[in-house]
N, C-alpha and C positions, 0 to 999 in steps of 0.2 A: 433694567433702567434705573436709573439716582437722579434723583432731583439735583438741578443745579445750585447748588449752597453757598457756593464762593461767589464774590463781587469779581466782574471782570478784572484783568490782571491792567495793574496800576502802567500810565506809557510811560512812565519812569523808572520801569522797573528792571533796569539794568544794573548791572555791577558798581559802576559810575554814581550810581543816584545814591548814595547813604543817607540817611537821614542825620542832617547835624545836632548841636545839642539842643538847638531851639527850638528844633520840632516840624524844623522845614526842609526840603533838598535841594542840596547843591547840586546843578550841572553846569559843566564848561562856564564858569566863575560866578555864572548867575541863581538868585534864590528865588524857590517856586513855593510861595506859602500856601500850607493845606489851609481851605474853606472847613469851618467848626460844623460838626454833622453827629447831632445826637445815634446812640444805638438805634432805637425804634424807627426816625430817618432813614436811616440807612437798610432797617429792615424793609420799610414801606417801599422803597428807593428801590430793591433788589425785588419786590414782588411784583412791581410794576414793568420794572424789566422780564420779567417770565410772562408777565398774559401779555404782554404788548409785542413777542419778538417776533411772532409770526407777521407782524405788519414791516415786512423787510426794509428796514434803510437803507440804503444806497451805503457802499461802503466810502465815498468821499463825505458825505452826511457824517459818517461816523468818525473817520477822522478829523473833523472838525467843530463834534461836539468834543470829543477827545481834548483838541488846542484848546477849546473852549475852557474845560473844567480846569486846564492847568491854572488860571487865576492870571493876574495880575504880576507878572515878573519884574521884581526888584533889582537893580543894576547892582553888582558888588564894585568895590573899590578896586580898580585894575589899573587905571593909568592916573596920571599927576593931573589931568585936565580934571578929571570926572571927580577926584581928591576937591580941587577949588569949585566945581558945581555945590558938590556936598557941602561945603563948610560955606557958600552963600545962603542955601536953603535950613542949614543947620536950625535958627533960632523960630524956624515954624515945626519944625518936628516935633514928636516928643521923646523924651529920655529914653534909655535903656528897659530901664525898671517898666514903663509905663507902655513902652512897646511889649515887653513880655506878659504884661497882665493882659494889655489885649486879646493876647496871639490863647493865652487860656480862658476867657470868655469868648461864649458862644455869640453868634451875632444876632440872637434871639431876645439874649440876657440883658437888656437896659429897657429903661422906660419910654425911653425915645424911638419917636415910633419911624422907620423910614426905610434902609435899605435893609433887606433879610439874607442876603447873596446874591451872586450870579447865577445865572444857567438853569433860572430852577422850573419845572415843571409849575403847571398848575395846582396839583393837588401838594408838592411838595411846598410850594408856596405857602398854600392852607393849612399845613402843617404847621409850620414856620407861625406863622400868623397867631396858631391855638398857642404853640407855646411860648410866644412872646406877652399875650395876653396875659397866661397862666402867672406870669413873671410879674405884669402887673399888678395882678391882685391880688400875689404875696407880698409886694412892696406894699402896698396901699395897707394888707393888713398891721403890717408890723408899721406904717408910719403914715399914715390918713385914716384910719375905718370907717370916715364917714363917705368916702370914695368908694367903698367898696361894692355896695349892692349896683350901683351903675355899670362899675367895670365887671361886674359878674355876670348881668346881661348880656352885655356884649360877648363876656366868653360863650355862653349860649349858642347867643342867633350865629357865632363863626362854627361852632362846631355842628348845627343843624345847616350851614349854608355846606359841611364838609361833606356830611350825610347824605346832603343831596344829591351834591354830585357824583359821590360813591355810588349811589344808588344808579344814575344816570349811566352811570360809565358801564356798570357789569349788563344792566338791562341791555344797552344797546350794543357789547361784547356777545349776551347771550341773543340777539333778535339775528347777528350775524352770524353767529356757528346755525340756527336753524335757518337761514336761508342759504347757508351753503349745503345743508343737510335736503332743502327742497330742492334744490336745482340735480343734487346727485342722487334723489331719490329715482327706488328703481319699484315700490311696491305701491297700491293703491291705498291699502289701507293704511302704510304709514303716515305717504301723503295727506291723509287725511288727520291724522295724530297732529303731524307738522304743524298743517297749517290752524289750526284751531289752537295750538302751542303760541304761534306769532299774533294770532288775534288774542289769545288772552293776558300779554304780556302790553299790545295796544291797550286794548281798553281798559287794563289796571286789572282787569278779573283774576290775573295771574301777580301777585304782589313783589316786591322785596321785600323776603322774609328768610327767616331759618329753617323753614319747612319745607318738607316736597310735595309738588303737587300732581297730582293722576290725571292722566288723561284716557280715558276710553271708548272708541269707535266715535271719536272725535267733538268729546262731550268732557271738560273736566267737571270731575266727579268727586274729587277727593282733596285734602290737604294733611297732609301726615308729617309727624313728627321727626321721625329717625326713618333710615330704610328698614331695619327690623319690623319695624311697625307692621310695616304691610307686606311684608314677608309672611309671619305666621299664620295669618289667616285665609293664605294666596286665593284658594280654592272657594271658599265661601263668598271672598269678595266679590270675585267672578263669575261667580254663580248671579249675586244681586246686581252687578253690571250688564247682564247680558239680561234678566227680567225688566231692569229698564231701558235698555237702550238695544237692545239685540244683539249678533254679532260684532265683534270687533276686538281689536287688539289693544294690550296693555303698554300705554308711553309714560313718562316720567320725567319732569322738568328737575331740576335740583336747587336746593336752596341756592339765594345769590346774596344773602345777609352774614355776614360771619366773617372769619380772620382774613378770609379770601386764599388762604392755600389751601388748593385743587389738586388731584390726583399728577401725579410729576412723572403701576413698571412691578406577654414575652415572645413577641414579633415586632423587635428592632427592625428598623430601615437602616441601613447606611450606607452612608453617602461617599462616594468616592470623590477623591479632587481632579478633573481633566487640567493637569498639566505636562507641558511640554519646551523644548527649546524656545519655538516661537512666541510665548507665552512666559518666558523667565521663569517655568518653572513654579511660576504662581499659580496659574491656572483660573477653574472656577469649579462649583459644584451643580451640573446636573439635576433634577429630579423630574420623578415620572410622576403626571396625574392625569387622572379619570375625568374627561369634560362628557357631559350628561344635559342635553336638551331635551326640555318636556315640555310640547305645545299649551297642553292643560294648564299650566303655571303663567302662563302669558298670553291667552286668548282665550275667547267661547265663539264658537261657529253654530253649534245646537247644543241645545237642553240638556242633550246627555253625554258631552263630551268628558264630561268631569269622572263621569260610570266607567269611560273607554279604559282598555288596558290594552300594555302594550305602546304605551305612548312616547317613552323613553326611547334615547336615542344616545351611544356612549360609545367614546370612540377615547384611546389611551395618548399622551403625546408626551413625550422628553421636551421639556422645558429649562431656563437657566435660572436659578433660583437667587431670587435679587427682591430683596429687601429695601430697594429704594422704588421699588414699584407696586404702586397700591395698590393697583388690580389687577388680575391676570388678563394675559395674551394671546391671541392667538392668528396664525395669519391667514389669508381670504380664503386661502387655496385648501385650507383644512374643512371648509365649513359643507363641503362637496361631503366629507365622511362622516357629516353629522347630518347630513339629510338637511340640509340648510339652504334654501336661494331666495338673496336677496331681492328676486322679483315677485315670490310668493309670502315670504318670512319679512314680516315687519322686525325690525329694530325695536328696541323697546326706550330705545333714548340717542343721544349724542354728546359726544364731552369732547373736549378740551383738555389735551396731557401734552405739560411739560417733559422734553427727552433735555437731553445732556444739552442738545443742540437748538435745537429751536421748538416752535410752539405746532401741535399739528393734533388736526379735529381727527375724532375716528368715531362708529357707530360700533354700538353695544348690544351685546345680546347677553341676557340674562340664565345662567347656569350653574346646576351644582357642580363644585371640584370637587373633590379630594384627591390626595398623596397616596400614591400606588409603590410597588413595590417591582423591579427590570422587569417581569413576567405580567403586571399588571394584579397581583394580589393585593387584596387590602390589610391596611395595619392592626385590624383586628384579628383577634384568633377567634374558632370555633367555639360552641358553647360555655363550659366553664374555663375556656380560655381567655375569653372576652372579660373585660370591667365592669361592662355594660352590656351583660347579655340581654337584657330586654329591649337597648335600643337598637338600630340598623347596623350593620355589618361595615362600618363605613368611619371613618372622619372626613368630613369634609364642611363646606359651605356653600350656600346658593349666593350668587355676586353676580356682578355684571363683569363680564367679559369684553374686553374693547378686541376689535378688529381690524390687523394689521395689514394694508393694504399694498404690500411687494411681489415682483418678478415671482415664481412661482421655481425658476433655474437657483434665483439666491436662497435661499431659504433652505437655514438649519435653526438645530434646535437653539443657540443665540436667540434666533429671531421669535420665540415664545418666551414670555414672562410667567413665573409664577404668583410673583402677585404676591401679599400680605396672607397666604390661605396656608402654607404650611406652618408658619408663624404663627396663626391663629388658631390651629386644630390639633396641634402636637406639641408630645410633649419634646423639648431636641437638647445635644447636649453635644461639646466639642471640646477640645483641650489644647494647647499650644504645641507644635510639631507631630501634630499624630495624623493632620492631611486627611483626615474623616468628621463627616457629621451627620447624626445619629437622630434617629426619627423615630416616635412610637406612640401606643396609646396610653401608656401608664410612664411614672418615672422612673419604676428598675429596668422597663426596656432600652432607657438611654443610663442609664448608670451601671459601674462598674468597676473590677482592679484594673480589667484591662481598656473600657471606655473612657475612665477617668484616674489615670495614673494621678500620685501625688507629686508636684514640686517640679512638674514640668518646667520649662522656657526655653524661648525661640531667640535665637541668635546670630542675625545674616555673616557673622566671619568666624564663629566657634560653635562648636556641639557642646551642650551640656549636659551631662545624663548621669545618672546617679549610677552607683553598681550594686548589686544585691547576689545571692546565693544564685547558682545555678539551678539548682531546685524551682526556687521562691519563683523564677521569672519563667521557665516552664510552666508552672503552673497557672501565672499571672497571663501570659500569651494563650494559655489555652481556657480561660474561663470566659465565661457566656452571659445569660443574664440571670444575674444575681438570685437566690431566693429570697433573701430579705434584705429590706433596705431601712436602715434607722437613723434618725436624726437626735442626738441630744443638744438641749442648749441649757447651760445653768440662766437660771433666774434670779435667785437672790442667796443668801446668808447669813442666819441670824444663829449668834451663837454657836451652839454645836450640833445647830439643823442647815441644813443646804436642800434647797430644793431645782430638780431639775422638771423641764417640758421635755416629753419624751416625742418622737412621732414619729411610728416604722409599720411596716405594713407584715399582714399575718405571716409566719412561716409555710411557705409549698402550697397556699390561699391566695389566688388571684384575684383583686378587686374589695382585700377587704384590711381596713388595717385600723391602728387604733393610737389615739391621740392623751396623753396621760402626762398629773403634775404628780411627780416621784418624789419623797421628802425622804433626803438622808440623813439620820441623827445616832451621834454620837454614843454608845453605850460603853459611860468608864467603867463600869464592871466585868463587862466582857470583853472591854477593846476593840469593837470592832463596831461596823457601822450599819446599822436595819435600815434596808430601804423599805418606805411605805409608799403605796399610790390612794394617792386623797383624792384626788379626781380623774375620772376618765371617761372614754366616749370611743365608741366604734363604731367604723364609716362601713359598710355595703352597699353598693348602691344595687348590688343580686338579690336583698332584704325589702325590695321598696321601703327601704326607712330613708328615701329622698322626699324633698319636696319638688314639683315642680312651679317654678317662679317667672312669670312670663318677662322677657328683656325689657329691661327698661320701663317697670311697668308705672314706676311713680312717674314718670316722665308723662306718658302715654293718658295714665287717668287723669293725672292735674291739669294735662292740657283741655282735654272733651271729655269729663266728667264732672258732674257736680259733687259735694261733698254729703250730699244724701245716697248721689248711685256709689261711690266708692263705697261706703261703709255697707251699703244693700250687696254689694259685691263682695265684698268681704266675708260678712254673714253666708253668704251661699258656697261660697267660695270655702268655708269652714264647715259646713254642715254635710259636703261633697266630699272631704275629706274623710269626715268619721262616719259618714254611710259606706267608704270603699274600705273601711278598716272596721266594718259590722258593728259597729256601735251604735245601740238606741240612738233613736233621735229624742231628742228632750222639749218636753212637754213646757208650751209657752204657758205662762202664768198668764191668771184671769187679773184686770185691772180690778 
């Protein structure tokens, strides 16, 4: 799935329609002047058409907003009558010169306050409005300043009157996806998430913010920062939701404050390209991952559910791997192999995703992925084959999973997304005509002579390829993953010193490699050049010489902590570390 990025296609946009020099197009003799439409307009303009396409216009509607936008059509000079209209009305016109400055000022740009364009939306309006203001009271600075603080006022109260109804518009966007989410609800306890979701967006208890807010067993409970947030501590949380409130399931409203774009889709993996005739040969790429449902991560029924084992539920699927779709997919008829029915299994939310085509709700379930390997192994190796042999056996991430609701006869692997999660978890790497892309946990699993030839390029009417030794490319075609991989980059040069940053990973050493500033100096006595390393640093993370640093955590504490509990936390937080590294604890001093 891709978000849709392009503004629909212009109805002029035929052969015929060239744009002349002035900046406008001619058809069949007549000129169709473009309406001035700042960048950011035009962004605003195109995001508004993505959350609103689901409310289907009538395609006569749409054709005559279409006529609509074309503007005001200028008659050209075609016959000797229309010649003597022009030359009556000539002496109200204005010149040449003064029509073209027009046509490059925006209808925003003057201090007179009046028409802004045609056709315009409400909130496009308000746009419109701010930036004509804004215009103001750079005129005023540079030639009134005693004008100033008034018309800065008013830029204000237009830009809180924009807020408002920004706010007004996603609130009641979001009170309709959960009342279509109640009407098709099929579980009780979602039902009850729902509706306490619509009542706290009523009575304000639920804001417009950047935050997300928890609902559980139909009680919101929570207001958190990022989804991270409440990730890390799934189990704990759940644990104190169910002491106070009992049973019940985990729901999630999501921020509605923000830019307003919404979700639109050495054990190498690689990735083969599925192409074919019907497909020009383009193709696409495939990839397999591991969906993992675990009740414990999203409800408490009793005290000791969190003790249960065994709770996991993983089932492997071929997906289409598309990077224009933020979260992974999956569709209804799958959720049978993950022990999933939507008349017993609450949803843990409902979104809103833009497809290529229109705007269309689907409900979420929340699960770990990760990238699997045709047979379903994971991209980790065994013991000291691993990077991270202390953590799980796994790459992947916990996400919300939307669920695609088709015929169960159409349905191939197309119709699963993988979602931003191999992107996120792997290291990957491709090269121009080589129709492979390479997936791993380290980066000499995607690097290589033969994973990343040099001087590649792709050519739709010629082949370009270098030629080399018969030998040289035998051996190039048969090598694997690398044993070492080193980066140099010079840094500077002074005199008859040069210093490089080194950074390559141990020889026939998985997971450990070492990062160094190399100083080559010149010796005229011997002629030749000593490298020294003056500084260096080596990474293990099989050493525990990592830290671990919880996500986003400045975010998290500035928001719900004081700057006495940070720095208490901190303190503990340090004194935790040198107790797991047996060092004394150090004797507080007496005041």
């Amino acid at each position: 799935m891709s978000g849709d990025d392009q503004s629909s296609e212009d109805p002029q946009g035929s052969s015929s329609n060239q744009p002349s020099e002035s900046g406008s197009l001619r058809r069949d003799g007549r000129v169709i002047r473009r309406l001035g439409m700042s960048e950011q307009e035009r962004r605003d303009r195109l995001e508004r058409k993505r959350r609103f396409r689901y409310r289907r216009v009538s395609e006569d509607e749409d054709k005559k907003d279409e006529k609509a936008k074309e503007g005001p059509k200028d008659v050209g000079p075609s016959t000797s009558q229309e010649e003597t209209v022009e030359q009556g009305i000539r002496e109200y016109e204005p010149t040449l010169t003064e029509t073209e400055n027009a046509q490059e000022q925006k209808p925003w740009e003057t201090v007179v306050i009046g028409s802004l364009g045609e056709n315009l939306s409400r909130i496009e309006r308000k746009n419109r409005e701010i930036a004509q203001q804004r215009y103001i009271v750079k005129h005023h600075e540079e030639n009134s300043p005693h004008q100033v603080p008034h018309n800065q006022k008013v830029l204000e109260e237009l830009i809180q009157e924009r807020e408002q109804r920004e706010k007004n518009n996603r609130i009641g966007e979001r009170l309709e996806l959960l009342n279509w989410a109640l009407d098709t609800c099929q579980c009780e306890a979602e039902e009850i998430n729902i509706r306490a979701a619509i009542e706290g967006y009523q009575s304000g208890e639920i804001g417009y913010s950047n935050n997300f807010t928890l609902i559980y067993a139909g009680h919101i409970v929570d207001i958190c920062p990022t989804y991270r947030s409440f990730c890390e501590d799934r189990e704990d949380r759940l644990d104190r939701y169910f002491e106070a409130f009992g049973p019940g399931w985990l729901w999630q409203e999501p921020p509605l404050a923000g830019s307003g774009f919404g979700p639109i889709a050495m054990k190498g993996l690689c990735l083969d390209r599925r192409a074919n005739e019907t497909n020009y040969h383009i193709g696409c790429y495939p990839v397999n991952q591991r969906y993992t449902v675990d009740r414990k991560l999203v409800m408490r029924a009793t005290a000791t559910d969190r003790k249960a084992k065994n709770t996991e539920v993983s089932t492997y699927f071929k997906t289409l791997m598309d990077s224009g779709a933020t979260f992974p997919s999956l569709v209804s008829h799958d959720l049978k192999r993950l022990k999933v029915d939507f008349r017993y299994y609450s949803a843990q939310g409902v979104i809103g995703i833009q497809t290529v085509s229109n705007y269309v709700k689907y409900r979420f379930i929340e699960m770990y992925v990760s990238p699997c390997s045709e047979n379903g192994e994971t991209l980790v190796g065994d013991g000291d084959h691993a990077v991270w042999p202390n953590e799980p056996r796994h790459v992947g991430m916990f996400a919300p999973v939307w669920i695609n609701e088709i015929p169960k006869e159409s349905v191939g692997f197309i119709h699963r997304l993988s979602g931003m999660v191999p992107f996120d978890v792997c290291y990957m790497s491709s090269a121009p005509t080589m129709r492979k892309f390479w997936l791993g946990e380290d980066r000499r699993d995607v690097l290589g002579t033969k994973r990343m030839p040099a001087h590649l390029r792709y050519d739709s009417t010629k082949v370009l390829q270098l030629t080399s030794h018969q030998r040289i490319e035998e051996l190039r075609n048969g090598a694997k993953t690398p044993d070492q991989v080193i980066f140099l980059h010079d840094i500077c040069a002074k005199g008859n010193k040069k210093q490089l940053l080194s950074d390559g990973d141990w020889r026939g050493v998985r997971g450990k490699s070492e990062i160094a500033i190399i100083e080559h100096e010149l010796n005229e006595q011997r002629r030749c050049v000593a490298p020294k390393v003056t500084d260096r640093v080596v990474l293990e993370p099989r050493q525990n010489t990592y830290e671990l640093t919880p996500f986003d955590a400045r975010v998290w504490q500035d928001d719900f902590l004081s700057e006495k509990q940070i720095l208490r936390a901190a303190s503990e937080e340090t004194a935790g570390r040198a107790e797991a590294r047996g060092e004394p604890k150090k004797k507080k001093r007496k005041s």
